[in-house]
N, CA, C and O atoms as CSV, one atom per row, in Angstrom:
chain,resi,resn,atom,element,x,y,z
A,1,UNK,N,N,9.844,45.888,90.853
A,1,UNK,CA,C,9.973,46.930,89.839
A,1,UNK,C,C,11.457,47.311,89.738
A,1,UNK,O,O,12.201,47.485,90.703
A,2,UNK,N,N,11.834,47.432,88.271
A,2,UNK,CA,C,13.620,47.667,88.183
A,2,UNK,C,C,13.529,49.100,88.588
A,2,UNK,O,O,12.381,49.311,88.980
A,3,UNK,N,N,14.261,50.158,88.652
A,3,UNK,CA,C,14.542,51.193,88.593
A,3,UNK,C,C,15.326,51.963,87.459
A,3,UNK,O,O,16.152,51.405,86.736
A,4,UNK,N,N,15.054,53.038,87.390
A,4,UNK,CA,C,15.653,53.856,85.877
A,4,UNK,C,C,16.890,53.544,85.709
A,4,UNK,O,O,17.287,53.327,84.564
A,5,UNK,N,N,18.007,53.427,87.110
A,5,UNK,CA,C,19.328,52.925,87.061
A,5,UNK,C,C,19.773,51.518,85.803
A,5,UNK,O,O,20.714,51.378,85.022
A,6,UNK,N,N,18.545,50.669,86.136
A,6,UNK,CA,C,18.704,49.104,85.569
A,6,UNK,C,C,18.855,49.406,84.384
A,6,UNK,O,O,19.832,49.137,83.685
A,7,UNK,N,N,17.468,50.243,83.943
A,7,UNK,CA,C,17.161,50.499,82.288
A,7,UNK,C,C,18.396,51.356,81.689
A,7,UNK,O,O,18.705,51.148,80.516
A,8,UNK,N,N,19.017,52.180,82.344
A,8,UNK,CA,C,19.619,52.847,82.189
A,8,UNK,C,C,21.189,52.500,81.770
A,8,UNK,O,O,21.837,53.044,80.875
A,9,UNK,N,N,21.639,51.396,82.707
A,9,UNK,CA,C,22.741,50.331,82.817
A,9,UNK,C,C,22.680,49.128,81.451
A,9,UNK,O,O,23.630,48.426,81.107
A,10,UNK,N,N,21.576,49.134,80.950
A,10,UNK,CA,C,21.717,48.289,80.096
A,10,UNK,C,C,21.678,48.906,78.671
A,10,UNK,O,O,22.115,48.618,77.557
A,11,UNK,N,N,20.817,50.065,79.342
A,11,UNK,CA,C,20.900,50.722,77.421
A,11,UNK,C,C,22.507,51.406,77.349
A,11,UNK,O,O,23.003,51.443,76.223
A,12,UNK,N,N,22.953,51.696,77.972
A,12,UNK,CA,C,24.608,52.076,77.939
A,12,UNK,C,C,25.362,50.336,77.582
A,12,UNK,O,O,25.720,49.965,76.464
A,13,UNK,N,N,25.429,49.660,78.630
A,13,UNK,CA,C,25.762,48.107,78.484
A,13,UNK,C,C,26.027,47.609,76.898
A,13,UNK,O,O,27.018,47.119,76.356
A,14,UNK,N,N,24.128,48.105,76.198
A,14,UNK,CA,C,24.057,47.595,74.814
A,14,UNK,C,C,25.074,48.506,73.687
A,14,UNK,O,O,25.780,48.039,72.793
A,15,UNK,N,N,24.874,49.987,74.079
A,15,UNK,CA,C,25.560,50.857,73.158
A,15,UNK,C,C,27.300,50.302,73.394
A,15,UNK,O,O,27.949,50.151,72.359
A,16,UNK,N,N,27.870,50.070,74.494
A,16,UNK,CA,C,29.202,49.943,74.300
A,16,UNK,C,C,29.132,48.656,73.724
A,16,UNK,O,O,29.614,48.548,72.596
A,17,UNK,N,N,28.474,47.327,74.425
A,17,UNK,CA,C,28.794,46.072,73.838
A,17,UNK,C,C,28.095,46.023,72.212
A,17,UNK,O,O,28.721,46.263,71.179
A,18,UNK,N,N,26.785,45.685,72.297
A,18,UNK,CA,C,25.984,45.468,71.490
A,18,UNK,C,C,26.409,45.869,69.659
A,18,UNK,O,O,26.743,45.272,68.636
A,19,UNK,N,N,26.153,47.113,70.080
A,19,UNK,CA,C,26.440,48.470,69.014
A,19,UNK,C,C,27.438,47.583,68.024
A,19,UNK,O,O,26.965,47.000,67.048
A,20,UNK,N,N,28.910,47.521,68.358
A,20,UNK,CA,C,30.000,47.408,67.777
A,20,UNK,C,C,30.114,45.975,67.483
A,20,UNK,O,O,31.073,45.625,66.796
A,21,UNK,N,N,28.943,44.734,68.067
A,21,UNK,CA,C,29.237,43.238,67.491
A,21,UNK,C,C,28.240,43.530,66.577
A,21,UNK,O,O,28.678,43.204,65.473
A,22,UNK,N,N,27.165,43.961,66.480
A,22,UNK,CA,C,26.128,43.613,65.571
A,22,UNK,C,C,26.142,44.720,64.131
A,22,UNK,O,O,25.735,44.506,62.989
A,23,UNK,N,N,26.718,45.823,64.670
A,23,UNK,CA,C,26.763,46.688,63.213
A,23,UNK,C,C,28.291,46.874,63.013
A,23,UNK,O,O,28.556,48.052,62.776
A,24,UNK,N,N,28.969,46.363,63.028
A,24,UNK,CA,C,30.436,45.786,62.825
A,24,UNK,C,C,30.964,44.813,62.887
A,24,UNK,O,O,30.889,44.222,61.810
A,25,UNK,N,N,31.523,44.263,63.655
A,25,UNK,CA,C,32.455,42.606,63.628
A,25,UNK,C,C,31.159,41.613,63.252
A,25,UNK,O,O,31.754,40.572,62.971
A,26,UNK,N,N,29.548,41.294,63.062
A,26,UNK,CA,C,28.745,40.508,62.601
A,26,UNK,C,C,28.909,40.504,61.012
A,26,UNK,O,O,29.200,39.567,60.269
A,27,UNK,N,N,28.611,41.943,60.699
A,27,UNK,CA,C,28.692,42.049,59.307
A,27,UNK,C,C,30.128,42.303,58.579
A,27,UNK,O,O,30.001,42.334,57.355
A,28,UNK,N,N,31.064,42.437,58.899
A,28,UNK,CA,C,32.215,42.086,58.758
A,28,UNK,C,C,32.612,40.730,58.248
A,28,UNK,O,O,33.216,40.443,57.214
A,29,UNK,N,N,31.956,39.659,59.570
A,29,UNK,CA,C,32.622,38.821,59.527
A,29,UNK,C,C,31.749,37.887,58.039
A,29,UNK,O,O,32.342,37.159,57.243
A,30,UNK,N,N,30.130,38.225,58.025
A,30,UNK,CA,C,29.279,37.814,56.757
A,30,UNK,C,C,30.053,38.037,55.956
A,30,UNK,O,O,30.470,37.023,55.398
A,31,UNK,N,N,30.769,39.641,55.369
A,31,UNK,CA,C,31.446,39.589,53.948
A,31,UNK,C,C,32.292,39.288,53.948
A,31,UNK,O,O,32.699,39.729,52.873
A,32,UNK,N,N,33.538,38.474,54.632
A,32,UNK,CA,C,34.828,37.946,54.957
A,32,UNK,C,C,34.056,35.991,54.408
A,32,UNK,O,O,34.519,35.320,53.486
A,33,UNK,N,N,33.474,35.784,54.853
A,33,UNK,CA,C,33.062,34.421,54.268
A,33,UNK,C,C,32.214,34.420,53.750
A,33,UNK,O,O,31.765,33.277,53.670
A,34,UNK,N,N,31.335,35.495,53.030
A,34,UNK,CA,C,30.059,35.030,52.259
A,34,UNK,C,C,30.610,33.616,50.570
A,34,UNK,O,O,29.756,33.015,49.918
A,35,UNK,N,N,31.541,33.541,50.425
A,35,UNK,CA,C,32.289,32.699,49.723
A,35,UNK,C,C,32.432,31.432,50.125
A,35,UNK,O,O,32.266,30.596,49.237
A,36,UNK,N,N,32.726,30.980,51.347
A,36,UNK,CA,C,32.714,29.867,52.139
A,36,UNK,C,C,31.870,28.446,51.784
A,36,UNK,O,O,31.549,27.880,52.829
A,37,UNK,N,N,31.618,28.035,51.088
A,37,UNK,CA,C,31.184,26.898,51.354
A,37,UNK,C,C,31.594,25.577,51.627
A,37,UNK,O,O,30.934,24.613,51.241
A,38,UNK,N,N,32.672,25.466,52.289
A,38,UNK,CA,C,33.458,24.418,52.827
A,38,UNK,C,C,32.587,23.448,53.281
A,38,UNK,O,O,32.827,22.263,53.052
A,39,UNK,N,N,31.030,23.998,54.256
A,39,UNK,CA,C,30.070,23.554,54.879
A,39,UNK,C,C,29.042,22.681,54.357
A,39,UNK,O,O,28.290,21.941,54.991
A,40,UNK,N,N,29.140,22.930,52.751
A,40,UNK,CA,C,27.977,21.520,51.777
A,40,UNK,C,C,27.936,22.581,51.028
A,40,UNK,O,O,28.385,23.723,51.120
A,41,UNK,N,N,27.200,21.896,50.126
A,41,UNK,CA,C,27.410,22.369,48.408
A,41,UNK,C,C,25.883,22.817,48.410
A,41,UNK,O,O,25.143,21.977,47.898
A,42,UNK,N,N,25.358,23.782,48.804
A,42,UNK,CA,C,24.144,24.286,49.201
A,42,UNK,C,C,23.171,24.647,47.066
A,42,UNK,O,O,22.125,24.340,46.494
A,43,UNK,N,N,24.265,25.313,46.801
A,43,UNK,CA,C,23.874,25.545,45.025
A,43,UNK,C,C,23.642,24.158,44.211
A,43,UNK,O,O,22.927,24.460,43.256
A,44,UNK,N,N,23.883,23.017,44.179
A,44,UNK,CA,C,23.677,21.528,43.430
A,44,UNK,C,C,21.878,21.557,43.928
A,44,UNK,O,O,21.212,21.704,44.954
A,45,UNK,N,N,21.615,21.246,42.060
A,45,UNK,CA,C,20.409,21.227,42.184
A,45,UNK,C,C,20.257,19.357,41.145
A,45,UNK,O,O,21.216,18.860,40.554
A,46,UNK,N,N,18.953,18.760,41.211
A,46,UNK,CA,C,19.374,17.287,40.784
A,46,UNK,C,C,18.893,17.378,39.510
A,46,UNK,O,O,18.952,16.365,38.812
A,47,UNK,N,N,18.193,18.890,38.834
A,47,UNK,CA,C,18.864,19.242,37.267
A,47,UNK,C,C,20.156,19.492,36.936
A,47,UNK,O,O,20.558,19.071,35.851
A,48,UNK,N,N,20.688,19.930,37.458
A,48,UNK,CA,C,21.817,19.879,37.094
A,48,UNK,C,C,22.530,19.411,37.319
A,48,UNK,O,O,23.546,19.847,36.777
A,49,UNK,N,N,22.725,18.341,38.115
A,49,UNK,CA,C,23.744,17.093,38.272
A,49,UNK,C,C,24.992,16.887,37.795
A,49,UNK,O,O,26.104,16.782,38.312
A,50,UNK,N,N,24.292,16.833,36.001
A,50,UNK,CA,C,25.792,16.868,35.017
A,50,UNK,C,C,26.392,17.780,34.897
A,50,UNK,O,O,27.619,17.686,34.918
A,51,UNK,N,N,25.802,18.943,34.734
A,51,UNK,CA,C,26.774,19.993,34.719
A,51,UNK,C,C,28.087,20.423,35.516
A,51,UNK,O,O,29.216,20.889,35.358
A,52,UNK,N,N,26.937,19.827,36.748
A,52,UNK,CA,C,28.370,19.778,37.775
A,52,UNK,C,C,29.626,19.258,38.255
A,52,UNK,O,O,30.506,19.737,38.971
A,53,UNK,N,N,29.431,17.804,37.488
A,53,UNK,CA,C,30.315,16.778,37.218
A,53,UNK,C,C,31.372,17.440,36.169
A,53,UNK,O,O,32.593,17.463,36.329
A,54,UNK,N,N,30.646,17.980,35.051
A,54,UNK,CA,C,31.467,18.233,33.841
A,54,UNK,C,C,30.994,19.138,33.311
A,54,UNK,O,O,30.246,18.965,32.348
A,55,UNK,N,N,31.261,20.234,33.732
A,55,UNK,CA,C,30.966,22.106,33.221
A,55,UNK,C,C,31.138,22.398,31.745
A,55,UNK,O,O,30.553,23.040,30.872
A,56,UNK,N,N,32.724,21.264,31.926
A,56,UNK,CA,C,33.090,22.056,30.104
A,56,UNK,C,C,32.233,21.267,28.812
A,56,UNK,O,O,32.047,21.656,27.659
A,57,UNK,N,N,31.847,20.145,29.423
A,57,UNK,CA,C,30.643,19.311,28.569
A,57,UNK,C,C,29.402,20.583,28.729
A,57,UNK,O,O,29.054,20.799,27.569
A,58,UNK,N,N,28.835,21.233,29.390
A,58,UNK,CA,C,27.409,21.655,29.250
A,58,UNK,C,C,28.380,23.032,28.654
A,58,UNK,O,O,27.899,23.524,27.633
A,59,UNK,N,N,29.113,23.413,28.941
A,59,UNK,CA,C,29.387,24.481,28.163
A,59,UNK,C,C,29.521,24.175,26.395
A,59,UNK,O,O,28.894,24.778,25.524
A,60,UNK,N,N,30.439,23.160,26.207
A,60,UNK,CA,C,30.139,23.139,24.378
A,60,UNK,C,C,29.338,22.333,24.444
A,60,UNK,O,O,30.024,21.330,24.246
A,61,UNK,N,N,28.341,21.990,24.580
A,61,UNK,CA,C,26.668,22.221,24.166
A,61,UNK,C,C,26.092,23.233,24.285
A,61,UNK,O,O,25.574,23.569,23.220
A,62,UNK,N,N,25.886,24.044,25.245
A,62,UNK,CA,C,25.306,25.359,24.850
A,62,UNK,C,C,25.853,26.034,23.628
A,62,UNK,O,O,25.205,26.325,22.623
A,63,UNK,N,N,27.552,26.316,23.914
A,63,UNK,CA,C,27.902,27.096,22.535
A,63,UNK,C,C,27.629,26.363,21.406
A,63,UNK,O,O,27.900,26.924,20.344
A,64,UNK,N,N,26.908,24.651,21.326
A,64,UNK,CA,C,26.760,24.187,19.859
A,64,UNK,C,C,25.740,24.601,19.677
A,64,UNK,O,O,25.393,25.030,18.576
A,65,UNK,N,N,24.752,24.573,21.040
A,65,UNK,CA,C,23.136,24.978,20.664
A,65,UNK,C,C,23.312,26.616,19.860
A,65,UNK,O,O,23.096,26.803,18.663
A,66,UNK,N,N,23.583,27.277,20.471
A,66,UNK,CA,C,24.362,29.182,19.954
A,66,UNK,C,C,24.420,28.748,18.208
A,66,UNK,O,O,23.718,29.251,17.330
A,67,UNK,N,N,25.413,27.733,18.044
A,67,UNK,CA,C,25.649,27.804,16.616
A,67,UNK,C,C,24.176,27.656,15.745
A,67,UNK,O,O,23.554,28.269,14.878
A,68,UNK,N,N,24.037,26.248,16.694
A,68,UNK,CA,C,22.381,25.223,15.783
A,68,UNK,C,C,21.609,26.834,15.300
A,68,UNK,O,O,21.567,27.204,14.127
A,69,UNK,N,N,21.044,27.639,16.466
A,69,UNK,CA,C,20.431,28.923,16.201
A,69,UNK,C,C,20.539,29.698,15.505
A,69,UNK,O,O,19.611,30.142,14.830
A,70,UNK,N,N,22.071,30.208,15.455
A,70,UNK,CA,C,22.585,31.116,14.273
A,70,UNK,C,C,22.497,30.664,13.053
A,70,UNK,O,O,22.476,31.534,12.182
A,71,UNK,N,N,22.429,29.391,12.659
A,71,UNK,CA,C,22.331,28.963,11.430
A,71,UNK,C,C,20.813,28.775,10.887
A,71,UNK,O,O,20.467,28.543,9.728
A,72,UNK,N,N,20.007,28.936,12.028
A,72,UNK,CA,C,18.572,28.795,11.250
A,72,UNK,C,C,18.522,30.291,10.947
A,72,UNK,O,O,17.683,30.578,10.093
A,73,UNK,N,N,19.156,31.213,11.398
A,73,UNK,CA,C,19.014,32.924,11.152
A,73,UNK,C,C,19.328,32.919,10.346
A,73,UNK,O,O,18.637,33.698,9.690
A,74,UNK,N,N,20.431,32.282,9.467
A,74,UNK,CA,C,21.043,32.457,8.359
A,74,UNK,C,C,20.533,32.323,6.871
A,74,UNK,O,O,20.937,32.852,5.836
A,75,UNK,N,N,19.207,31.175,7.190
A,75,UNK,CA,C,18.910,31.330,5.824
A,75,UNK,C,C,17.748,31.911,5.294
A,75,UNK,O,O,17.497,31.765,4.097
A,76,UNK,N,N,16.794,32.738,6.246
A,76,UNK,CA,C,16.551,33.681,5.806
A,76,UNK,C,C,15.293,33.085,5.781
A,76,UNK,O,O,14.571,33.873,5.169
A,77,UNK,N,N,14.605,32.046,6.146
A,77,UNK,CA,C,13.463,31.547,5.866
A,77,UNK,C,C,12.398,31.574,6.991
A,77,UNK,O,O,12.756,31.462,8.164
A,78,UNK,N,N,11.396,31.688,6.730
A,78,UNK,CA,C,10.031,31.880,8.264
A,78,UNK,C,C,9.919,30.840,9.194
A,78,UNK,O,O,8.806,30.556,8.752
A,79,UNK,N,N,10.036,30.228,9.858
A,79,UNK,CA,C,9.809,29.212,10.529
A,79,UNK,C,C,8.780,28.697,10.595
A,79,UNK,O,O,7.821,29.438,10.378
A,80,UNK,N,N,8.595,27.779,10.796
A,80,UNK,CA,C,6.962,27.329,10.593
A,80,UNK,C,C,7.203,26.044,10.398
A,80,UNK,O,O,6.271,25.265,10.196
C-alpha cells in the first residue's frame, strides 16, 4: 500500500511538471506548426489530382463556368 506521502508527491510532481507541458508548451507548440506540412501532402484527394497540378487551369474554368451561368440569367427565359 503507497502512503498519502506517494499520492501526494506526485500530484505536486504533476502540477509543477505536467501542468505547464500539457496546457502550455503542447499547445503552443500545435499553433506554431499547425501549417507544417513538410511531412506529406495529407489534403490531395485523387478528385482532384488536376487541380493540384494546375490551380490556375481549374480556376478559369470555374470563372468560365460563373460566366456559362450568368448568361443563361440573362435572357430571361424558364428553363426547362
Amino acid at each position: 500500500i503507497r502512503s498519502r506521502y506517494d499520492f501526494l508527491f506526485w500530484f505536486i510532481f504533476f502540477t509543477i511538471v505536467g501542468v505547464p507541458v500539457f496546457y502550455f508548451f503542447l499547445p503552443l507548440y500545435a499553433f506554431w506548426h499547425m501549417d507544417d506540412f513538410s511531412w506529406g501532402e495529407t489534403r490531395k484527394v485523387a478528385a482532384m489530382k488536376e487541380s493540384f497540378s494546375n490551380p490556375q487551369a481549374q480556376q478559369a474554368a470555374a470563372e468560365k463556368d460563373d460566366d456559362s451561368e450568368s448568361d443563361d440569367d440573362e435572357e430571361g427565359g424558364v428553363m426547362g
